[in-house]
C-alpha positions in Angstrom: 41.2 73.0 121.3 38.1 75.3 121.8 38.8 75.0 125.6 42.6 76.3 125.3 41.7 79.0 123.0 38.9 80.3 125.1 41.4 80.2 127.7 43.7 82.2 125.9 41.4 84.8 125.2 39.6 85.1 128.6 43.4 85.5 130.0 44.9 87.8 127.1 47.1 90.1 129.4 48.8 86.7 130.5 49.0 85.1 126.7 50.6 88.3 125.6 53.2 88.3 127.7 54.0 84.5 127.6 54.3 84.9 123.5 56.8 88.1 124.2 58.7 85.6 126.6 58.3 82.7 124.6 59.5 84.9 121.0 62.0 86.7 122.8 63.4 83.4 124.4 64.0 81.6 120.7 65.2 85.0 119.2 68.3 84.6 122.0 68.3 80.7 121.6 68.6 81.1 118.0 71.8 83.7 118.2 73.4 81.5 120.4 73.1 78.8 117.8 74.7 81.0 115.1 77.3 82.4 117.4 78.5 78.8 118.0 78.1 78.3 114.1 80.5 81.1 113.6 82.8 79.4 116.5 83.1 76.4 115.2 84.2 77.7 111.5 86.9 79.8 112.8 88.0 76.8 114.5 88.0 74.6 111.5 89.8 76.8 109.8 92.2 77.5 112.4 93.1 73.5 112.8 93.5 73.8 108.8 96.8 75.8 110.0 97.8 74.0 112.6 97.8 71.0 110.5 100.3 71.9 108.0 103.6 69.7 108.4 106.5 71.6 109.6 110.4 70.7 109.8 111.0 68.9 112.1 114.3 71.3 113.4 112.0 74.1 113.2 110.6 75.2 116.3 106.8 76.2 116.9 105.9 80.0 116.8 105.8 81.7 119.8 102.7 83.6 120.6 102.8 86.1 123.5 99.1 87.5 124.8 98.4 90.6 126.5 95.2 90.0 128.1 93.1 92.8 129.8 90.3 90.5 131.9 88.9 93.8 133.1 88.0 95.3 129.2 84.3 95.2 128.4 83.3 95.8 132.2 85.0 92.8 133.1 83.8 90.5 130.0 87.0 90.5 127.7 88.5 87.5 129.6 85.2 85.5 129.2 85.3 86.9 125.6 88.7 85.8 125.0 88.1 82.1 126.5 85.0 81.9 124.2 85.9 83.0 121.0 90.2 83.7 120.6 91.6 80.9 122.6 90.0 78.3 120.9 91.5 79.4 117.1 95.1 80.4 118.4 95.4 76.6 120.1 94.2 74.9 117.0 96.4 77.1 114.9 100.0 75.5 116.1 101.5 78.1 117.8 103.1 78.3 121.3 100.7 80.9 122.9 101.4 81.9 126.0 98.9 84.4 127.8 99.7 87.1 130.5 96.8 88.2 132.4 97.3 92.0 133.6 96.3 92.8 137.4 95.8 96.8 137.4 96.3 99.7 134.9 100.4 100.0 134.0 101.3 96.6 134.4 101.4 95.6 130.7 104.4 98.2 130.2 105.9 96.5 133.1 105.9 93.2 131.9 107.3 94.5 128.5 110.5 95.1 129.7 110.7 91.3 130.9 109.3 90.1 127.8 112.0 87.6 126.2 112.3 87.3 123.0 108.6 85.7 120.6 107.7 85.8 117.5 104.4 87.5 117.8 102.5 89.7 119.9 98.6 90.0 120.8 97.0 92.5 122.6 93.6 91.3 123.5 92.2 94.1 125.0 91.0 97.8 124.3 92.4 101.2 122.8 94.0 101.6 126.8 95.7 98.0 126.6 97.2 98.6 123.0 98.4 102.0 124.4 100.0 100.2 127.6 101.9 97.6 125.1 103.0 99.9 122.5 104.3 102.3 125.4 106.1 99.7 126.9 107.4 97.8 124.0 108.9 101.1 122.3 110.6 102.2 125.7 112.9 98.5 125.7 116.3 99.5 125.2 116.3 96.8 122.8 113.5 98.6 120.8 114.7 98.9 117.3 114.5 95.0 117.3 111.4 94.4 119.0 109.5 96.8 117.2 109.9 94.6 113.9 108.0 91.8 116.2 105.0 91.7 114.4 101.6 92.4 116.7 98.1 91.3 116.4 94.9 92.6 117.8 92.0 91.1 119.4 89.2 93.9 120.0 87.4 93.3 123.5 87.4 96.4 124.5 84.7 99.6 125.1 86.3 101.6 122.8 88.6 99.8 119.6 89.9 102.4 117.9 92.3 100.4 115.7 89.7 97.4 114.7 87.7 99.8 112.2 91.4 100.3 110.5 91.9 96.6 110.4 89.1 94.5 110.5 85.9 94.8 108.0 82.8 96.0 109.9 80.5 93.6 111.8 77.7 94.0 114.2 78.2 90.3 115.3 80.6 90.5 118.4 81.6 87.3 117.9 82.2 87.5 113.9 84.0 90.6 115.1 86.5 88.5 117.4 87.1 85.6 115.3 87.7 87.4 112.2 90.5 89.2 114.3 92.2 86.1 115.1 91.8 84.4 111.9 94.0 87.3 110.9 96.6 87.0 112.6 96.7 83.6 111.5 96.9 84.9 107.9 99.8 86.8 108.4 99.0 90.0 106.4 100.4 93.0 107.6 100.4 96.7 107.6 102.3 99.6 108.6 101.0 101.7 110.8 102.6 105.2 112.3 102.7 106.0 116.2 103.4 109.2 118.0 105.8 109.7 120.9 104.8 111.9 123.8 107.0 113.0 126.2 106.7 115.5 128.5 109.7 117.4 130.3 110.5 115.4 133.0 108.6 112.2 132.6 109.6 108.8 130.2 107.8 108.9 126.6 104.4 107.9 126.4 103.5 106.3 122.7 100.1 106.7 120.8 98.8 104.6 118.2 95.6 107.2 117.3 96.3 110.1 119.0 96.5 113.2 121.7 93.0 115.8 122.6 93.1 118.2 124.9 89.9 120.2 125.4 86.1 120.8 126.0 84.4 117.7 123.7 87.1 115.4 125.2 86.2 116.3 129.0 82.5 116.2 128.1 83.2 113.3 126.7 84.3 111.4 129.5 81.1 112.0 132.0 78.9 110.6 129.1 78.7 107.9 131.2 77.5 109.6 134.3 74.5 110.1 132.6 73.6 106.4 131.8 69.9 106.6 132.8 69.1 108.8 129.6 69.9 106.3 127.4 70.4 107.3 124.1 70.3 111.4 125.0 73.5 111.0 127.3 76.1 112.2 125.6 73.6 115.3 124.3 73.3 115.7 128.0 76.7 115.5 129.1 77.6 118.1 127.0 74.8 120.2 128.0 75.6 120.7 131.3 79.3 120.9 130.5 78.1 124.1 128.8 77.0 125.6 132.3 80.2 126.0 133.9 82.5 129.2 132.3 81.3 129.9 128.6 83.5 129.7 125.9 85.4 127.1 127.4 88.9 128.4 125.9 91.6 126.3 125.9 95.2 128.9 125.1 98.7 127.5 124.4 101.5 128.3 121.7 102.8 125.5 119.1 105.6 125.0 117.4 105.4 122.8 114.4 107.8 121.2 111.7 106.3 120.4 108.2 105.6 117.2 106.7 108.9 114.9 105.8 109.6 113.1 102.6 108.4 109.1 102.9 112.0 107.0 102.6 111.0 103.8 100.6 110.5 101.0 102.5 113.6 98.3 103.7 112.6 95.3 102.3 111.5 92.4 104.7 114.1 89.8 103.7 117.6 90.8 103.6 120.1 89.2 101.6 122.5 87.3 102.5 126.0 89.1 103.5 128.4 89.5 100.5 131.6 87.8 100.4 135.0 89.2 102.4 136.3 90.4 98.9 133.4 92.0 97.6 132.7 94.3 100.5 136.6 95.1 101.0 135.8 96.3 97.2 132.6 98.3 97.9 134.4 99.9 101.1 137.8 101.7 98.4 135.2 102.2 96.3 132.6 104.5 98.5 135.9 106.2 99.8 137.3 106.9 96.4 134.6 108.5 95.3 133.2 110.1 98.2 133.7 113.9 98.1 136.3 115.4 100.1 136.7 118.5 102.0 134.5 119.5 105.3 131.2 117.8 105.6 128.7 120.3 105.5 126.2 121.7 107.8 122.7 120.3 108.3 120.0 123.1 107.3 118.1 124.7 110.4 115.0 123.3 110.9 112.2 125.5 109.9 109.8 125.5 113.1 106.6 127.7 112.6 104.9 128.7 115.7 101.5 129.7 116.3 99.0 131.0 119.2 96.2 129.1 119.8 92.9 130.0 122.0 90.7 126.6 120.8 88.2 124.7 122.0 90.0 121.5 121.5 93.0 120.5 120.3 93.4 116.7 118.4 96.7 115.7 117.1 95.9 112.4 115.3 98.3 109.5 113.2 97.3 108.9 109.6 96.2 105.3 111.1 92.6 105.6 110.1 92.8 106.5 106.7 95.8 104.5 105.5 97.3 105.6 102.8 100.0 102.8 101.3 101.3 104.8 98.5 101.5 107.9 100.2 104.9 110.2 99.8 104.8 112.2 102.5 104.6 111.5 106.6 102.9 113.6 109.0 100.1 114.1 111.8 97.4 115.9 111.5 96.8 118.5 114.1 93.0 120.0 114.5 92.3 123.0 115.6 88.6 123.6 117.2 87.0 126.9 116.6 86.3 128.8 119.5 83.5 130.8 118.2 80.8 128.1 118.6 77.1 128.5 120.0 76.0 126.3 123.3 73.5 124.2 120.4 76.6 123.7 118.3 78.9 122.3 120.9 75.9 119.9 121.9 75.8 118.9 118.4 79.4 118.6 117.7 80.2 116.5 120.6 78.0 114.0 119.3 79.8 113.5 116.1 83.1 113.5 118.1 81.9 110.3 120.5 81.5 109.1 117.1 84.5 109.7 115.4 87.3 111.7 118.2 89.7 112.6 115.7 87.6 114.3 113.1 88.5 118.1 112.0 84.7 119.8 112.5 84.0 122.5 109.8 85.1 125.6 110.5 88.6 124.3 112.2 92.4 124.9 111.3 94.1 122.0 109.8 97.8 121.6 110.3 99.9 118.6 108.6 103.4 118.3 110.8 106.1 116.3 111.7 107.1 116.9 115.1 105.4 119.3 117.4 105.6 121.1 120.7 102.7 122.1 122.8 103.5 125.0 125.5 100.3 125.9 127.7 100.5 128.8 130.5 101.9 127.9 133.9 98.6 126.5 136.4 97.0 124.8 133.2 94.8 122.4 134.7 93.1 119.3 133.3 94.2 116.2 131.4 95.0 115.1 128.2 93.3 111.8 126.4 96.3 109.7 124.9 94.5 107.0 123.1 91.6 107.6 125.1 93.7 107.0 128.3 93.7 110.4 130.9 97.4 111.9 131.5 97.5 115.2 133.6 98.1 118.0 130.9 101.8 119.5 130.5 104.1 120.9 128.2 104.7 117.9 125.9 106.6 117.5 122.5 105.0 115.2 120.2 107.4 113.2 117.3 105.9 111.2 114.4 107.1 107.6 113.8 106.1 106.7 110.3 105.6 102.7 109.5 107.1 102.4 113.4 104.6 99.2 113.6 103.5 96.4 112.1 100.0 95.1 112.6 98.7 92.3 111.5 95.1 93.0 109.3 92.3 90.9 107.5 93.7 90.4 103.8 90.1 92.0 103.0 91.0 95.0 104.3 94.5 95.7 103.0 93.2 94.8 99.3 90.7 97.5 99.5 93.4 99.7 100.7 95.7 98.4 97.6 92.7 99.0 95.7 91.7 102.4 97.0 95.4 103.4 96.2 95.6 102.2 92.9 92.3 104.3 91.6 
């Protein structure tokens, strides 16, 4: 013992580093133990679904996954593999997965999508973008937009997750907890904007549109990867050397915020008898009012210069509002009147949260909008954090257009939230 400590201490340099090693070696063993831990729960739990007896003339659920292999860096597939598969096997239901190839091909393979029972998007904020886009285009859309979707986050960026799923550092809590819930079969509503531009096909957003400076400073955070944690201070700093204030000048035109309808019921009831509807028909045109139908009231547009340094037009998806009586977007206005410090420091809280009104900013609550810029605008917009060359564009709300499946945790706290 005396001979192995005195060896030790004559070769200290060495013994340091071999405890580092040798501590930072069970640290990793030891999360790789509890990740599997967490695994193997989710599993159980998912077989406790697949073992429930079903008729035997009913048919299995079909699943249909959207898998984006090259979200994460190229990880999600492994991720998927790992930590989804697993649970959506065990829970019964007939999963079939669809692997995309390149950027687009998920609205592609929407409009040959036959008819399922579910959809998953396993994926990032870009695949969930790609699905919705090419799910609301179908011609068929007003019935396959009642298809229920789920969402595995494996993405970079997950904008929906923090909506849906309780918070979790653990990656693989994260993705199991996410699958568990579409198990679970809780849903919400959640709104989505439709983009189209003049000539080309609607593009749909689930969290919204920017256009501007802390959006294109935004995106070259990553250049600057050997900083480490100053990159995105970085990024915007330079961005700041090129023409100061970076104004961004277009004209909108906005409609107000729209009464909420109340929502259809899930279940419909059965169809009424020959007799009885024969009745309701006389009756509705007894009573109906004659005379000429009358003219819808204009709509009341509001229009408004703008010389900003960003614009955000956002869904209400983040902060979900149940009971809400009213529908509408929220459209941020960036002051333009800002110092070179305060853009650096703004941009950071805007990688944090993108769709956040900054003090200081005008705050718009619309319906419908149309964006006009000046003819040789340059630049792109970010839908859902995917790039689109900027144009004019007129931007609709679609309230409760979706259905997402969400951890029962979450939607109680929203039920709760709304009640107080």
């Amino acid at each position: 013992m005396a001979k192995v400590l005195a060896a030790l201490r004559n070769h200290w340099k060495k013994s340091t580093f071999g405890a580092c090693l040798l501590g930072w070696g069970g640290h990793w063993l030891y999360g790789k133990h509890c990740d599997n831990l967490l695994r193997r729960a989710a599993c159980q739990e998912a077989q406790a679904f697949g073992n429930q007896l079903i008729p035997a003339t009913m048919p299995l659920k079909k699943a249909t996954v959207f898998l984006n292999p090259a979200a994460c860096k190229g990880k999600a597939g492994n991720l998927f593999e790992k930590n989804a598969a697993p649970i959506l096997h065990l829970s019964g239901l007939d999963v079939t997965v669809v692997k995309t190839d390149y950027e687009g091909q998920a609205k592609k393979l929407l409009e040959l999508m036959e008819n399922t029972d579910l959809i998953i998007i396993a994926g990032g904020d870009g695949t969930v973008q790609e699905v919705v886009t090419g799910l609301l285009r179908r011609a068929d859309e007003a019935a396959f937009s009642k298809i229920p979707i789920g969402f595995i986050p494996l993405g970079k960026t997950c904008s929906l997750s923090h909506t849906l799923y309780p918070e979790s550092t653990n990656q693989v809590q994260h993705i199991t907890n996410a699958t568990l819930a579409i198990l679970k079969g809780e849903t919400v509503p959640l709104d989505v904007l439709q983009i189209k531009g003049e000539k080309e096909q609607p593009v749909f957003a689930v969290s919204g549109l920017r256009w501007g400076s802390y959006r294109d400073a935004g995106v070259k955070v990553s250049k600057y990867w050997y900083l480490g944690p100053l990159k995105t201070k970085a990024a915007h700093f330079f961005s700041t050397f090129k023409e100061w204030p970076q104004k961004h000048q277009a004209a909108l035109m906005y409609l107000g915020p729209t009464e909420r309808p109340p929502e259809e019921p899930e279940e419909k009831s059965s169809r009424p008898p020959l007799h009885v509807r024969i009745y309701r028909r006389l009756l509705s045109y007894w009573l109906s009012p004659k005379g000429f139908p009358q003219e819808a009231a204009p709509e009341d547009w509001e229009e408004l210069k703008l010389s900003t340094l960003e614009l955000c037009i956002a869904t209400q998806n983040r902060q979900l509002d149940l009971t809400r009586t009213e529908d509408f977007m929220d459209i941020c206005i960036e002051a333009e009147s800002v110092s070179k410090g305060q853009f650096v420091h703004r941009g950071s809280q805007k990688m944090r949260d993108p769709h956040m009104c900054l003090e200081g900013s005008q705050h718009i609550q619309a319906s419908r909008c149309i964006l006009k810029l000046p003819e040789g605008t340059e630049g792109f917009f970010g839908i859902d954090n995917e790039e689109y060359e900027a144009m004019p564009v007129e931007v609709k709300l679609l309230p409760r257009k979706l259905r997402f499946f969400c951890d029962p945790r979450m939607r109680e706290q929203l039920l709760q939230a709304a009640v107080q």
